[in-house]
py3Dmol code that shows the C-alpha trace and the ligand (Angstrom):
import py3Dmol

protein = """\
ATOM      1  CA  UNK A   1     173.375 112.374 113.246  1.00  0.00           C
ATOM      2  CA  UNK A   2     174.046 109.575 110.609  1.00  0.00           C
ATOM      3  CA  UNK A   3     175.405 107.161 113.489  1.00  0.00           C
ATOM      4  CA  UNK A   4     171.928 108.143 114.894  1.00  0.00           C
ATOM      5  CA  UNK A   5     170.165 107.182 111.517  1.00  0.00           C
ATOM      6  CA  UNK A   6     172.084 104.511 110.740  1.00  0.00           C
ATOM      7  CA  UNK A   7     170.919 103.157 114.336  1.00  0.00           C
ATOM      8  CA  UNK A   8     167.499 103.517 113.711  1.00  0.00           C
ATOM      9  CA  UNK A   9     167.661 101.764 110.310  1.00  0.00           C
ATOM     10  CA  UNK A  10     169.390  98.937 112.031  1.00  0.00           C
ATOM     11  CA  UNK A  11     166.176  99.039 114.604  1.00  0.00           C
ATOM     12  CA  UNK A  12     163.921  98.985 112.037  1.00  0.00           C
ATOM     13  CA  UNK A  13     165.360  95.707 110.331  1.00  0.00           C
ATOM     14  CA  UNK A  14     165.122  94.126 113.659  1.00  0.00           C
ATOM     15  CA  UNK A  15     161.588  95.237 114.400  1.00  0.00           C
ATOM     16  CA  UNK A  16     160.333  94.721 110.957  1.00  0.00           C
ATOM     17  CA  UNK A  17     160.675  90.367 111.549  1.00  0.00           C
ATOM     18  CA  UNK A  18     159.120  90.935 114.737  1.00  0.00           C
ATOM     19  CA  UNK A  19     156.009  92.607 114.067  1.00  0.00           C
ATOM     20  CA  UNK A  20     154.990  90.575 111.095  1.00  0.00           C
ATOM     21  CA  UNK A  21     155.275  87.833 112.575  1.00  0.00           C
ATOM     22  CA  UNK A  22     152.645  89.233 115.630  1.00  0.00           C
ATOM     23  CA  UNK A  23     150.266  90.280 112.842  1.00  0.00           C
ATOM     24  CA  UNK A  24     150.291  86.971 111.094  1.00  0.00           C
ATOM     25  CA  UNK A  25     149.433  85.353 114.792  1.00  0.00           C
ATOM     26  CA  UNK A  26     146.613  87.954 114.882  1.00  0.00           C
ATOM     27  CA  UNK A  27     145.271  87.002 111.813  1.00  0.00           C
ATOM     28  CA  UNK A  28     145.221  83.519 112.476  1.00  0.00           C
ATOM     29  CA  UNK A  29     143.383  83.771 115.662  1.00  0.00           C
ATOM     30  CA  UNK A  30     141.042  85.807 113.905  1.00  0.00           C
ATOM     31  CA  UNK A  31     140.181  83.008 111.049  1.00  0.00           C
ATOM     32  CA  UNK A  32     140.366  80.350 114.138  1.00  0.00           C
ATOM     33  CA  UNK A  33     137.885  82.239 116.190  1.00  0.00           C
ATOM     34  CA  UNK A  34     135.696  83.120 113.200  1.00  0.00           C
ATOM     35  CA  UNK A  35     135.414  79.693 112.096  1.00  0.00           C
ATOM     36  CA  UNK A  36     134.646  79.106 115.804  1.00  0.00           C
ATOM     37  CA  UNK A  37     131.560  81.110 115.699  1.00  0.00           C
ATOM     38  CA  UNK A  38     130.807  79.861 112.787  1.00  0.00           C
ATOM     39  CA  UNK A  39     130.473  76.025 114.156  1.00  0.00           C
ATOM     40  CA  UNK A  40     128.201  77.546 116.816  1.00  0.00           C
ATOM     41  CA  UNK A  41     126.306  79.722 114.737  1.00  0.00           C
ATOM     42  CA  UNK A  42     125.566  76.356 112.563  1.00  0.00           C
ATOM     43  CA  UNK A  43     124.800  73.938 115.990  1.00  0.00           C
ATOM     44  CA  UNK A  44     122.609  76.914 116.826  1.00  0.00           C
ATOM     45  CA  UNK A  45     120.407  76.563 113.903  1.00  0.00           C
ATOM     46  CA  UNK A  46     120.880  73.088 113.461  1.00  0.00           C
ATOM     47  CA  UNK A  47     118.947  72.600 116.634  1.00  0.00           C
ATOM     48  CA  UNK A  48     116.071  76.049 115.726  1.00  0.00           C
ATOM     49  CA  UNK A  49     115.399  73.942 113.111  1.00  0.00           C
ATOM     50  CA  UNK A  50     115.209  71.117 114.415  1.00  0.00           C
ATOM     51  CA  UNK A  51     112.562  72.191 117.161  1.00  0.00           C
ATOM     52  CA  UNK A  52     110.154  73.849 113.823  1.00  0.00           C
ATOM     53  CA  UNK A  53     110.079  70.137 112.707  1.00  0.00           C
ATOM     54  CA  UNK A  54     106.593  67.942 113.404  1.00  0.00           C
ATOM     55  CA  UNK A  55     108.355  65.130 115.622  1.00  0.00           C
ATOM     56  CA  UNK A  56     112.388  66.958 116.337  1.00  0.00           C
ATOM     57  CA  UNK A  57     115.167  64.227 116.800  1.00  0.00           C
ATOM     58  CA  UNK A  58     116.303  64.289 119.947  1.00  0.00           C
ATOM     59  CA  UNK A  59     119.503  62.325 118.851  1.00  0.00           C
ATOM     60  CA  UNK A  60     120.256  65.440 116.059  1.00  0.00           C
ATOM     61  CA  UNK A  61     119.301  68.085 119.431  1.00  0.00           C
ATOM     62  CA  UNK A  62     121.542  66.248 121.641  1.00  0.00           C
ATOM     63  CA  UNK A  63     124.386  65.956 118.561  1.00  0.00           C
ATOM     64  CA  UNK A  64     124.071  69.780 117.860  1.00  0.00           C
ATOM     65  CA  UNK A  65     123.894  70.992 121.757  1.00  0.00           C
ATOM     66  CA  UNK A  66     126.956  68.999 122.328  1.00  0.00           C
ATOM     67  CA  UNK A  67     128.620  71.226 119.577  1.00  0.00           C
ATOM     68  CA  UNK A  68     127.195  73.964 120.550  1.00  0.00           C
ATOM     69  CA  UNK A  69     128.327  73.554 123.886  1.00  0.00           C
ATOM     70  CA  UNK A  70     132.470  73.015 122.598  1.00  0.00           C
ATOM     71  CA  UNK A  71     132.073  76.126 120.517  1.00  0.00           C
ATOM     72  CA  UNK A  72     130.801  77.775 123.548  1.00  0.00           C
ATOM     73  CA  UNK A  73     133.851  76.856 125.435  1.00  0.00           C
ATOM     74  CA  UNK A  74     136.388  77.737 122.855  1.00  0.00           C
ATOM     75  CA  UNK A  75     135.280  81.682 122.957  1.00  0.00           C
ATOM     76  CA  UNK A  76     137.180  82.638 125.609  1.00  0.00           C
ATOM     77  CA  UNK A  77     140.392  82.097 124.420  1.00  0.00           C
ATOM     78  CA  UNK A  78     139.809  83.374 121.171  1.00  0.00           C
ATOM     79  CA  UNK A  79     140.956  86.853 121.780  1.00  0.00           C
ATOM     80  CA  UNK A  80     144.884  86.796 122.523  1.00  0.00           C
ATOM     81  CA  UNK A  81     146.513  90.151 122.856  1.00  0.00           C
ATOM     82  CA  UNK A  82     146.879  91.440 119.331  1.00  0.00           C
ATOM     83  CA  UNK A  83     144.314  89.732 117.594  1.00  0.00           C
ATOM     84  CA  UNK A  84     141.987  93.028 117.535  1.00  0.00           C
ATOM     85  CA  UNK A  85     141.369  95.884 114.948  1.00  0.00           C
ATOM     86  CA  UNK A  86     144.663  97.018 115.556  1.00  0.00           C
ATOM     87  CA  UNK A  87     145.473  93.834 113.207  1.00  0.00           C
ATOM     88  CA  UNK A  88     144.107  95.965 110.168  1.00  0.00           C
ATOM     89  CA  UNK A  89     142.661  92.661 109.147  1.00  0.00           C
ATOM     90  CA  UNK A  90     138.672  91.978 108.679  1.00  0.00           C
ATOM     91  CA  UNK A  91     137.399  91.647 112.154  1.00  0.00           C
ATOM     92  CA  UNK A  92     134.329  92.558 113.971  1.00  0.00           C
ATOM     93  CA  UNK A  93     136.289  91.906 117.544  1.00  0.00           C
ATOM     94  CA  UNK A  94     135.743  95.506 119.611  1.00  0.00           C
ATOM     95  CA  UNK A  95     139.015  96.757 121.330  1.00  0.00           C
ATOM     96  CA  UNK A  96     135.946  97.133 123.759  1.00  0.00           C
ATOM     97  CA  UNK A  97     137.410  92.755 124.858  1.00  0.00           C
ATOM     98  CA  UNK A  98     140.423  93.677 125.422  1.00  0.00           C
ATOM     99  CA  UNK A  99     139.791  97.066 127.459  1.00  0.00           C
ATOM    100  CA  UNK A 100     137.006  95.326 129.332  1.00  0.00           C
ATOM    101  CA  UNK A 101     138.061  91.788 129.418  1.00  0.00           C
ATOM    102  CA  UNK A 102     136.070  91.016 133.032  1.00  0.00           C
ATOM    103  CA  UNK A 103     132.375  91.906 130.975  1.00  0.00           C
ATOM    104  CA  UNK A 104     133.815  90.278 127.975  1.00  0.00           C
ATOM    105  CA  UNK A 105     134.337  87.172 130.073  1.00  0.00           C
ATOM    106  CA  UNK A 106     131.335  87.813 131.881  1.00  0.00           C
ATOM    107  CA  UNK A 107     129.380  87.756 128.499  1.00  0.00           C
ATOM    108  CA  UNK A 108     131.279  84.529 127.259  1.00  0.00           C
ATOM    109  CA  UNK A 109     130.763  82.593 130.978  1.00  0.00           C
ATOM    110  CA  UNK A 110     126.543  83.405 130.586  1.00  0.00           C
ATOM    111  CA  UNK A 111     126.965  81.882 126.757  1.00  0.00           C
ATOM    112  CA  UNK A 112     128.627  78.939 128.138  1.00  0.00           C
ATOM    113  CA  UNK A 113     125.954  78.269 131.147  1.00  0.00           C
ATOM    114  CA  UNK A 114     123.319  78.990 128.702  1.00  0.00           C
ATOM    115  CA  UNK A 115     125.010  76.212 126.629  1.00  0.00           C
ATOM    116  CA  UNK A 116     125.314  73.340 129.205  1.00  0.00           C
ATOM    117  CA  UNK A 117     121.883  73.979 130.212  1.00  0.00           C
ATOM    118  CA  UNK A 118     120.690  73.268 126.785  1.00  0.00           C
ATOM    119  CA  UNK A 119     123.217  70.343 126.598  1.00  0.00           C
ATOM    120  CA  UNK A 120     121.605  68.764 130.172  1.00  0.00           C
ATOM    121  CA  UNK A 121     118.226  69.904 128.593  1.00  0.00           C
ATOM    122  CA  UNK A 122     118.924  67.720 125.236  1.00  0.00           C
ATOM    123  CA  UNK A 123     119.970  64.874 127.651  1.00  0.00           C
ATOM    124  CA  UNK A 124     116.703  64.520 129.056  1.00  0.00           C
ATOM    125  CA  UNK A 125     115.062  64.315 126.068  1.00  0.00           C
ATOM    126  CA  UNK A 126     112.405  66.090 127.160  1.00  0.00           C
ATOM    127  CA  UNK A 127     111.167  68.680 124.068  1.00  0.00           C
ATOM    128  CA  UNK A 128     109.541  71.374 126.035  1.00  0.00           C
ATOM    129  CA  UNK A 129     112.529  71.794 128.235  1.00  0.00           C
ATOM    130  CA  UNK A 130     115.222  71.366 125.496  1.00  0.00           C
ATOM    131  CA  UNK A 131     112.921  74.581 123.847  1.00  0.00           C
ATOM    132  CA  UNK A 132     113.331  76.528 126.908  1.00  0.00           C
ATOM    133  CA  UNK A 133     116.792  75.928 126.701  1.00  0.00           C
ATOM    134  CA  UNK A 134     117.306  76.991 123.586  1.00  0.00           C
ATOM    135  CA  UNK A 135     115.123  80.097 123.644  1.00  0.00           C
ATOM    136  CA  UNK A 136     117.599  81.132 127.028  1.00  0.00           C
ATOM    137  CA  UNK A 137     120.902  80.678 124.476  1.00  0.00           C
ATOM    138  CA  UNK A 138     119.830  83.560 121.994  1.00  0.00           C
ATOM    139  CA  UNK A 139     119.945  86.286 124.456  1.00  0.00           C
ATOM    140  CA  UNK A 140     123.287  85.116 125.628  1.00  0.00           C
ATOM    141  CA  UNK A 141     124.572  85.715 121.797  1.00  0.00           C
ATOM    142  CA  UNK A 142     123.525  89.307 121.591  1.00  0.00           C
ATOM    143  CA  UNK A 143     124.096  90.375 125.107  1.00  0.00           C
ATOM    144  CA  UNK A 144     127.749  89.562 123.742  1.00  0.00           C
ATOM    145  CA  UNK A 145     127.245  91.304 120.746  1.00  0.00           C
ATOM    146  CA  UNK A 146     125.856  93.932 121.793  1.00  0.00           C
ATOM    147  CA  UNK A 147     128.665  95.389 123.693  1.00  0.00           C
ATOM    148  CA  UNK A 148     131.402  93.690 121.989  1.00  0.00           C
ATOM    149  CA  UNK A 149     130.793  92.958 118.108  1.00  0.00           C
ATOM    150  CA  UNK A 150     130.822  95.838 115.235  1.00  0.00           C
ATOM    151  CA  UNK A 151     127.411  96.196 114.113  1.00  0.00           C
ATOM    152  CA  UNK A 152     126.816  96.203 110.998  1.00  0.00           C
TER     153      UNK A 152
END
"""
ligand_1 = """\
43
HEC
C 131.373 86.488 124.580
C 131.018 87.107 123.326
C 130.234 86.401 122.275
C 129.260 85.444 122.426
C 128.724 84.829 123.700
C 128.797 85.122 121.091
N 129.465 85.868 120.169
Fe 129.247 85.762 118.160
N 130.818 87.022 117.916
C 131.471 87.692 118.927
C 132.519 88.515 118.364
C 133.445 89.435 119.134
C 132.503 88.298 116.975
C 133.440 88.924 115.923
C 134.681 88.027 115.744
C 135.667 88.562 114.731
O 135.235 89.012 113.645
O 136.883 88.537 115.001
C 131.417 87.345 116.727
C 131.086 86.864 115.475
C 130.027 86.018 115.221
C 129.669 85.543 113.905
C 130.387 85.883 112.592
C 131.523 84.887 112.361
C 132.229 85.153 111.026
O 131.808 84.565 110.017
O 133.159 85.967 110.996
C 128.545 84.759 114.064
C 127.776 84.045 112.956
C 128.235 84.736 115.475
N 129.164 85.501 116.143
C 127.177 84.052 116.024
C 126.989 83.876 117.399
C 125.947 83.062 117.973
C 124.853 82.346 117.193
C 126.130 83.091 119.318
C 125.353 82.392 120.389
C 124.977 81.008 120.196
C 127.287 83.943 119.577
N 127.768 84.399 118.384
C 127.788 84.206 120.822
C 131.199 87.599 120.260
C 130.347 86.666 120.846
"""
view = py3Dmol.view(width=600, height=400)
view.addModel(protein, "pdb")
view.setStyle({"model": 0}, {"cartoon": {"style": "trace"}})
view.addModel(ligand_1, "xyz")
view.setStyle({"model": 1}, {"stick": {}})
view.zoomTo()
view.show()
């Protein structure tokens, strides 16, 4: 019985390393993803704003779509194994990504055509098709939060 215990505490030292150092991997791809959709969140409005102007810039559209459109692309591979609530650390990541990662990907994929669209869109210059565009991305943000963001 105290060969057994003594065992165990020997696990437990060897674990212990381990496991932090997962968490603090978590946690990083937590801040990294959060300052992700932060960057997009900001292109996003850059380019809302942008459109409620009297005479937009289609230099700032085409600037902030471009953004927009990286941001886009980085979501996917924002959510390595272990970076979920499981973390303990402030997150508003479902376990719903990682149980469902096909609809989460699904989700992130419609974001990302939404996003090029707007990007081709911006290219052209023309105003009335960059708004289209942009009215297309906003549904694309909350069909993903919807299913896979806390709400608040
Ligand atoms: C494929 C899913 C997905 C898409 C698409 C998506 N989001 Fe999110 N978003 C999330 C998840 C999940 C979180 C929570 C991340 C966390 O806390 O770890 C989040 C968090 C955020 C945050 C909070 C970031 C912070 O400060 O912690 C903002 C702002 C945001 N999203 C804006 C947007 C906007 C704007 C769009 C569209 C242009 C968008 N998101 C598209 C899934 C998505």
């Amino acid at each position: 019985m105290r060969k057994l215990t003594g065992v165990t505490a020997a696990l437990a030292l060897l674990v212990a390393p381990v496991a932090a150092l997962a968490q603090a991997t978590g946690v990083k791809a937590i801040e990294a993803r959060q300052a992700n959709f932060k960057a997009l969140a900001r292109a996003f409005k850059t380019i809302n704003d942008e459109l409620k102007g009297a005479r937009p810039s289609v230099d700032v559209l085409r600037r902030a779509a471009a953004e927009l459109s990286v941001a886009a692309q980085r979501i996917p591979g924002g959510f390595p194994a272990g970076s979920g609530p499981e973390t303990g650390a402030k997150t508003e990541a479902l376990a719903a990504i990682w149980t469902n990662r096909a609809g989460f990907t699904e989700a992130a994929n419609r974001n990302i055509a939404a996003a090029r669209a707007l990007e081709a869109a911006a290219a052209s210059g023309d105003l009335a098709r960059i708004r289209a565009a942009t009215d297309a991305v906003g549904p694309t943000c909350k069909g993903c939060h919807d299913s896979f963001r806390l709400k608040k």
